[in-house]
TORGU-569481 format. One record per residue (C-alpha): x, y, z. Coordinates in steps of 0.2 Angstrom, whole numbers, plus 5000, padded with zeros to 4 digits. Layout:
TORGU-569481
XYZ;...
//
This chain:
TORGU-569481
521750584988;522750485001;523050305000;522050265010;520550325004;520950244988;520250054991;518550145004;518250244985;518250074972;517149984985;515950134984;516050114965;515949924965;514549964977;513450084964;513949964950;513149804959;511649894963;511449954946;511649794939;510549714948;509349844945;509349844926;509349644928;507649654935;506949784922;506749924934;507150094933;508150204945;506250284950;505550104952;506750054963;506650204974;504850214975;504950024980;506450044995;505550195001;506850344995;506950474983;507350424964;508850584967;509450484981;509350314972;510250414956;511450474967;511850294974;512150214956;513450374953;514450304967;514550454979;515250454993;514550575004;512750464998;513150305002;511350185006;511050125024;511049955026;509249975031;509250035011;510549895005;509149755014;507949835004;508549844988;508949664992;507249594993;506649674979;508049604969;507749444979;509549414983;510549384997;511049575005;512949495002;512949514983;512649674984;514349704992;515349544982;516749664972;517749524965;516649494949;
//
């Protein structure tokens, strides 16, 4: 892996973290969330798992947003 893909793979990582975090925070399980932003609980599995290649829309980030009832903006702060 290059440098440069170095610091685009942590935030994918932080990214998968956030979301999981919030997600347990709110006592819902990877199938919950899903079936509440509309996507398949193998998709939202392989969001936490901080893929690459499967990285959630911002239509998808919004939505996970609301049902957390956050601002979209958390979901992406990686300095905590």
């Amino acid at each position: 892996m290059s440098e440069a893909q170095k610091p685009r793979d942590e935030r994918f990582i932080k990214l998968g973290l956030n979301i999981a975090y919030y997600r347990k925070l709110n006592r819902l399980t990877q199938a919950q969330l899903a079936e509440r932003v509309k996507i398949n609980p193998k998709y939202m599995s392989q969001i936490e798992r901080q893929s690459p290649a499967m990285s959630p829309s911002l239509k998808v980030l919004f939505a996970m947003a609301d049902v957390f009832q956050i601002p979209a903006h958390k979901l992406l702060d990686f300095d905590n």
